[in-house]
C-alpha positions as CSV (number, residue, x, y, z in Angstrom):
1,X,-270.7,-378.7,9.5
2,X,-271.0,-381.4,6.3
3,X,-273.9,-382.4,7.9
4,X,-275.9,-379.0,8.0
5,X,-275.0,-378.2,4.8
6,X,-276.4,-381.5,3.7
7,X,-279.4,-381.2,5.4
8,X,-280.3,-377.9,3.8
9,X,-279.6,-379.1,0.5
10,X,-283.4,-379.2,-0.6
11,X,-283.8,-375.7,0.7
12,X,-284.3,-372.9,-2.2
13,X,-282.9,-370.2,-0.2
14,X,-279.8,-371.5,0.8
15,X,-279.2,-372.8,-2.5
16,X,-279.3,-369.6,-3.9
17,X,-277.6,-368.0,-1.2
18,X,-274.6,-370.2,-2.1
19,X,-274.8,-369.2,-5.8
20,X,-275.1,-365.6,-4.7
21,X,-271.9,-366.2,-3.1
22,X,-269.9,-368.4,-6.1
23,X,-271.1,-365.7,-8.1
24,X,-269.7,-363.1,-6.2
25,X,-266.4,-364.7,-5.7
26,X,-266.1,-365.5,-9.2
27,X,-266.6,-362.0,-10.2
28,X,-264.2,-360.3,-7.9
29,X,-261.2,-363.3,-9.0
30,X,-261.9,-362.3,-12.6
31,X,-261.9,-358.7,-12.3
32,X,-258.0,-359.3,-9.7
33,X,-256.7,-362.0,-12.0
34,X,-255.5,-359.7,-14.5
35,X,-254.2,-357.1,-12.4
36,X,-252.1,-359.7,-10.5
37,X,-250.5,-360.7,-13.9
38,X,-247.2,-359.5,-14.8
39,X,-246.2,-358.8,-18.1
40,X,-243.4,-361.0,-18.5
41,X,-243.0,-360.3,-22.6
42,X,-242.4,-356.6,-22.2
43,X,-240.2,-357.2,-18.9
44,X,-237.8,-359.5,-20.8
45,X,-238.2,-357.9,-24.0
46,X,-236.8,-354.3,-22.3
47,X,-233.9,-356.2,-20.6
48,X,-232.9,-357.7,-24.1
49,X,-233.1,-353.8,-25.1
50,X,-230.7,-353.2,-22.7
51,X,-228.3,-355.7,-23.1
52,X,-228.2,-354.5,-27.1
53,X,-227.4,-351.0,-25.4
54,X,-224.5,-352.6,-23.0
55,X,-222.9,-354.3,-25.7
56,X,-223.1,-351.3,-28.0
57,X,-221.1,-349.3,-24.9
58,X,-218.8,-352.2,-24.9
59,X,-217.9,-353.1,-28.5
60,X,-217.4,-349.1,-28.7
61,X,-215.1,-348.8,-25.3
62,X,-213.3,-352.1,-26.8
63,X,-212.8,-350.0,-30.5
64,X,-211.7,-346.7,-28.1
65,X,-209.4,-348.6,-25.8
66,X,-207.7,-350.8,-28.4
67,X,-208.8,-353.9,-26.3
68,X,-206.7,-352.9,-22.8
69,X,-209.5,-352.4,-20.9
70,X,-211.7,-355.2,-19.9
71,X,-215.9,-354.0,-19.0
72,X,-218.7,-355.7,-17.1
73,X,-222.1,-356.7,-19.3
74,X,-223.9,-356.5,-16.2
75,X,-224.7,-355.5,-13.1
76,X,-222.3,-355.7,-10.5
77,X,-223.0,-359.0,-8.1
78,X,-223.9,-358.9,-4.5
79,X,-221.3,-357.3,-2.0
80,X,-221.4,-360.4,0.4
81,X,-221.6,-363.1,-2.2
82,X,-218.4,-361.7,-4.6
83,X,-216.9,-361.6,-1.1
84,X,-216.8,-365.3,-0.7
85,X,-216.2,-366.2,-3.5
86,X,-213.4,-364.7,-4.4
87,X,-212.2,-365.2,-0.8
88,X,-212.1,-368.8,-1.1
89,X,-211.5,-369.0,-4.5
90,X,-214.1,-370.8,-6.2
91,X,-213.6,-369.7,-9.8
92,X,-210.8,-371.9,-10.1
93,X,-212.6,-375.0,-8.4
94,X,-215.8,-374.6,-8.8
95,X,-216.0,-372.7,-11.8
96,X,-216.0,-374.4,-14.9
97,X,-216.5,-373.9,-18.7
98,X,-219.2,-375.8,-18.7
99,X,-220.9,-374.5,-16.1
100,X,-221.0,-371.0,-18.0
101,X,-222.4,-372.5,-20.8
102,X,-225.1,-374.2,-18.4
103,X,-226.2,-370.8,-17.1
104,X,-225.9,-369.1,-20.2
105,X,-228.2,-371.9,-21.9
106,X,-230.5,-371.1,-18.8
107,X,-230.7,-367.4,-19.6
108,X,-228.7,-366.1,-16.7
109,X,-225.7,-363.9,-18.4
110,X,-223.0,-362.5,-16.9
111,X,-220.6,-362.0,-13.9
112,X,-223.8,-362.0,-10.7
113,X,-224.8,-365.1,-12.6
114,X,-221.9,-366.8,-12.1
115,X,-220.9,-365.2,-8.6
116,X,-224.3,-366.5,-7.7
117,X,-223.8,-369.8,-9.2
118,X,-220.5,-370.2,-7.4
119,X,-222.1,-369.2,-4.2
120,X,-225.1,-371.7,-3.9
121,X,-222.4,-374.5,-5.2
122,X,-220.6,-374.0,-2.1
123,X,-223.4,-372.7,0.6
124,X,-226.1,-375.8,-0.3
125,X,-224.0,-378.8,0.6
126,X,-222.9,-376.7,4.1
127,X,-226.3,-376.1,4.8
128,X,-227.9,-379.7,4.0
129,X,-225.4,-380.9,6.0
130,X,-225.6,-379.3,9.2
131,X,-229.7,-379.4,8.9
132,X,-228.8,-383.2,8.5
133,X,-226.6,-383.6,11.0
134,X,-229.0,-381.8,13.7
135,X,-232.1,-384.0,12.5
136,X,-230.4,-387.4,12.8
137,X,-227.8,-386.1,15.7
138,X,-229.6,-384.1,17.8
139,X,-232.5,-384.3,17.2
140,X,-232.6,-388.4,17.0
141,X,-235.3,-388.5,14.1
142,X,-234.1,-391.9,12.9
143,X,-233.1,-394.3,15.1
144,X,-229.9,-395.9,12.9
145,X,-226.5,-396.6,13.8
146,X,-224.1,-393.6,14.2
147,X,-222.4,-394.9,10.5
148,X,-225.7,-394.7,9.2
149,X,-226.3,-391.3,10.1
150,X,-223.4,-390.3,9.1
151,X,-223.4,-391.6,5.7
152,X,-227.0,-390.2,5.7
153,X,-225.6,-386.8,6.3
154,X,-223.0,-387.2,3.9
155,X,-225.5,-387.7,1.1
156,X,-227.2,-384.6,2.4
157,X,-224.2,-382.8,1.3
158,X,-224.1,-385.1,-2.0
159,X,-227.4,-383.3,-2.8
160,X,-226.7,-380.3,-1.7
161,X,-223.9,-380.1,-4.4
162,X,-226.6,-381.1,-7.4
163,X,-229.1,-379.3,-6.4
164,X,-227.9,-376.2,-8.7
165,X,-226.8,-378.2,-10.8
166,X,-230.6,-379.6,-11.3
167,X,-231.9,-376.1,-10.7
168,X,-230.1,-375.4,-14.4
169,X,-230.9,-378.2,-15.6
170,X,-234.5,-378.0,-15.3
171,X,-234.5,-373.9,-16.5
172,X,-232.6,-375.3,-19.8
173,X,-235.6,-378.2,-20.0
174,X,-237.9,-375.8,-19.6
175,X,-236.4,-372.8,-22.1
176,X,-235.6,-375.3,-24.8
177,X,-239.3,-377.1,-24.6
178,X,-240.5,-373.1,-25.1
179,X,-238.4,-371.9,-28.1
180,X,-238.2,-375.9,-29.7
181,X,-242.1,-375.3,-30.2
182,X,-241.8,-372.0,-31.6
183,X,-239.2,-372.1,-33.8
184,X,-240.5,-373.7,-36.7
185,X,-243.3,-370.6,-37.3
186,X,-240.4,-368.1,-36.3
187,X,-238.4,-369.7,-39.0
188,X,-241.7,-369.4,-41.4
189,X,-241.6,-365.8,-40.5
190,X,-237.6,-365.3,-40.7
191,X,-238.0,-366.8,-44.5
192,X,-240.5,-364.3,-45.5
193,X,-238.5,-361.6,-43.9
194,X,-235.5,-362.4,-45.9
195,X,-237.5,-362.9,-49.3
196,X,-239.2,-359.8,-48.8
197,X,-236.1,-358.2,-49.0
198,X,-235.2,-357.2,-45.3
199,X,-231.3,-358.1,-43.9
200,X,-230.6,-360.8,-41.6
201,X,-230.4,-358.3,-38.8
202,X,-234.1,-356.3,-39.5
203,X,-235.7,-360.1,-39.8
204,X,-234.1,-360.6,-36.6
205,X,-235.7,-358.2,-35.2
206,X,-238.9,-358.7,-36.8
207,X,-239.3,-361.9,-35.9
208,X,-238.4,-361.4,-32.1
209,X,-241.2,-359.4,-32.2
210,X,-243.5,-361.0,-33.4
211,X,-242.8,-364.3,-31.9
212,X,-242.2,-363.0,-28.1
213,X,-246.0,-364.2,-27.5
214,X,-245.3,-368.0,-28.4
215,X,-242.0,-367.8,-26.8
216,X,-240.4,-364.8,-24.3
217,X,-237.2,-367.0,-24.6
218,X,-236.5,-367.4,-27.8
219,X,-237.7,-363.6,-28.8
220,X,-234.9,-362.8,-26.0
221,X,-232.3,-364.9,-27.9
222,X,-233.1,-363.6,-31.2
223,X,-232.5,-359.8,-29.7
224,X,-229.4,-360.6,-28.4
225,X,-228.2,-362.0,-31.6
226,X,-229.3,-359.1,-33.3
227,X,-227.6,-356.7,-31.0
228,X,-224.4,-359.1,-31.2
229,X,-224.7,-358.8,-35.1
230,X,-224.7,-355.2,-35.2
231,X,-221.3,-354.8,-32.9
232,X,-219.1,-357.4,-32.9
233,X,-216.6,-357.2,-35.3
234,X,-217.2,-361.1,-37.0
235,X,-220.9,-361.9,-37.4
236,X,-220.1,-365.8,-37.5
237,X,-219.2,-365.2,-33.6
238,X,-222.8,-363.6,-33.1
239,X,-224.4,-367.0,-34.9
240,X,-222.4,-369.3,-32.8
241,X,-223.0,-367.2,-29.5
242,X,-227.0,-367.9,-30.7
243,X,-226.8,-371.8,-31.1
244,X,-224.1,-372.1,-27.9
245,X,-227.4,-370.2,-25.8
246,X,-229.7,-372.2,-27.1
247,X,-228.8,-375.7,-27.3
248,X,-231.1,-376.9,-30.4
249,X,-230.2,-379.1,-33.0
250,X,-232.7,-377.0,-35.1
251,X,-230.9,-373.7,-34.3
252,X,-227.3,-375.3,-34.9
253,X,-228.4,-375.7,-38.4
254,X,-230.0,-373.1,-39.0
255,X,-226.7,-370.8,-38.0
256,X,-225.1,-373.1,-40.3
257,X,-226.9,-372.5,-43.0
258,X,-226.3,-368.7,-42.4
259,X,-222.5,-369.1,-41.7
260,X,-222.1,-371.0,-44.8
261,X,-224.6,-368.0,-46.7
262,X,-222.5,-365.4,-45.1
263,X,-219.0,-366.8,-46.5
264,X,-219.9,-368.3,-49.9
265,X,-223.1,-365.8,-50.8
266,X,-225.3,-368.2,-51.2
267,X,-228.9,-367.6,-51.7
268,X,-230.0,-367.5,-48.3
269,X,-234.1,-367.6,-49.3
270,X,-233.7,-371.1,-50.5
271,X,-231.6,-372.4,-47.9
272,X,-233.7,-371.0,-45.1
273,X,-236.5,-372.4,-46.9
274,X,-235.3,-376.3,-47.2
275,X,-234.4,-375.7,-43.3
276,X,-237.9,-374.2,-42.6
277,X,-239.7,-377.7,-44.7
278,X,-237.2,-379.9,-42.5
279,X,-238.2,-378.4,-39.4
280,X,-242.0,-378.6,-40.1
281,X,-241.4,-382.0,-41.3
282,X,-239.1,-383.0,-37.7
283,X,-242.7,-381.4,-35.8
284,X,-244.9,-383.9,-37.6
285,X,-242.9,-387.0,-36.7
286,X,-242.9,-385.9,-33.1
287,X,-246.1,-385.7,-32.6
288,X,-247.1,-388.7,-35.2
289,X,-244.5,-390.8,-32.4
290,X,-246.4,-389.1,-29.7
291,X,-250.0,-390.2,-30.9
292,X,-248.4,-393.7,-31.9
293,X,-247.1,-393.6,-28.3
294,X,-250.9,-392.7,-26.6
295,X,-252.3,-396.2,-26.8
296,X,-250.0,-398.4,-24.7
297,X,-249.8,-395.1,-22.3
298,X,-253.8,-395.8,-21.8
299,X,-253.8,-399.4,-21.3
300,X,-252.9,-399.3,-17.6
301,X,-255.3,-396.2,-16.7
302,X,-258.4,-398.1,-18.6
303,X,-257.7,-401.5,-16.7
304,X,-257.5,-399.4,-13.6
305,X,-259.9,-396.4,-13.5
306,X,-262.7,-397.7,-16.7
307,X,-263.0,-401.6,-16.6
308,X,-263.9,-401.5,-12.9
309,X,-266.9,-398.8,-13.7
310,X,-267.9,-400.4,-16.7
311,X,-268.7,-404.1,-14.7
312,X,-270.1,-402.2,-11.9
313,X,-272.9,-401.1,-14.8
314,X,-273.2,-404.5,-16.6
315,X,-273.6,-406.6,-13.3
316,X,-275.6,-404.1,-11.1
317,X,-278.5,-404.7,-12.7
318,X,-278.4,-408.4,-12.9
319,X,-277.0,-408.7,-9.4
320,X,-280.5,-406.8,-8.3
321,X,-282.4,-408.8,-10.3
322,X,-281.1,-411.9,-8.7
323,X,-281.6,-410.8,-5.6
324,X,-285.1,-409.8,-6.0
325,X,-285.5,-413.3,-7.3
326,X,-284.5,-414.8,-4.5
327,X,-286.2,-413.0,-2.1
């Protein structure tokens, strides 16, 4: 098939036969391209909405109730997985502070969160060890000593118990990367809110707004803490809650600033913009220790991929010239 093409290289017709078709194709992948996309921004944004509306019913049932009834944020988990685990209890072995604060850092809130959680904690190790045990078993992929299979199918189950673990893990990585490299323009636009004359909550809300196209996470968090600062009955809670989500050393100062402005009144302009000149300035130094960084990064690729090249073009020419000479 190579070969035909190949050979019909030098003919005009099939050459523009083949651009006819790239053409084509390239036309009907840019007109499905964006209806394929999803809007992500106005799907998060609308589920922050109604997580401001559950905790509105909430705080209100809590004020109703005189705190005696306890409510669910969210939607109730699935049948079969609340099934197990509250069968074999795994709230009380599995479930630990610190993994709440994992998922909630990851953006999954709530009780099907952690039911969920819970679930794959205690279904992944079973699983990769019985697909181990019938690969090296029964299967006989690896010819070892029945120890060594064993031990191989024991570390199966070894990974089986990090892999949510790492699952989290990489969400947080990959949240915090997103809002780290927004934040210092949403703080730009949170100190002209505030100067303008707006309250803490309505630049909230402006901001999350306007940011959500830089960052759909950190618009999200920003939502939530305005909805949090609207109904519960302590606002430093509802700054804690934000830098406990988010996990930034930028954030945590930034709520500081505003616990600190909210108990000794403050000026909260000139605070928030001292924070906003450190932030910008924290940016820089990244990427001036990224850019010092580059250079020894390039060494090994240059030595590798350009100094082979670049002798193949200074001795070709003299190594033909040498060998006309001698013929």
């Amino acid at each position: 098939m190579l070969e035909i093409i190949l050979s019909r290289l030098d003919d005009p017709q099939f050459m523009l036969s083949i651009l006819v078709a790239l053409a084509a194709a390239a036309t009907v992948l840019t007109i499905a391209m964006p209806l394929l996309e999803t809007d992500t921004l106005s799907r998060r944004m609308k589920s922050a909405a109604v997580e401001r509306d559950r905790i509105r019913a909430r705080e209100r049932e809590k004020l109703n109730q005189k705190g005696n009834a306890k409510t669910s944020l969210r939607t109730e988990p699935k049948a079969f997985m609340k099934q197990i685990v509250e069968s074999f209890s795994l709230t009380k072995w599995l479930g630990t502070e610190h993994a709440k604060a994992q998922l909630a850092m990851a953006g999954f809130r709530g009780q099907q969160a952690e039911v969920a959680f819970l679930f794959f904690r205690l279904i992944m190790p079973i699983l990769l060890f019985s697909v181990a045990i019938f690969y090296v078993f029964i299967l006989g992929v690896v010819d070892y000593a029945p120890t060594v299979k064993f031990g191989i199918s024991i570390g199966a189950a070894y990974a089986g118990i990090k892999v949510p673990e790492i699952f989290l893990q990489n969400t947080i990585q990959k949240r915090q990367v997103s809002m780290r490299r927004a934040f210092p323009d949403s703080l730009d636009l949170l100190l002209i809110c505030v100067e303008s004359g707006m309250s803490i909550e309505h630049a909230f809300r402006k901001v999350s707004q306007e940011i959500g196209s830089s960052s759909i996470p950190l618009a999200e968090e920003l939502t939530l803490t305005t909805a949090e600062l609207s109904y519960l009955p302590d606002r430093r809670i509802a700054y804690e809650n934000f830098a406990l989500r988010t996990g930034l050393e930028a954030i945590r100062q930034i709520v500081t600033v505003l616990i600190q402005a909210e108990r000794y009144g403050t000026p909260l302009g000139l605070a928030l913009r001292v924070v906003s000149q450190e932030s910008r300035d924290n940016r820089m130094m990244e990427a001036e220790k990224k850019a010092a960084a580059l250079p020894p990064k390039l060494t090994v690729p240059m030595i590798i991929f350009f100094l082979p090249l670049l002798f193949a073009v200074i001795l070709t020419p003299a190594f033909i010239q040498i060998q006309n000479a001698s013929q």
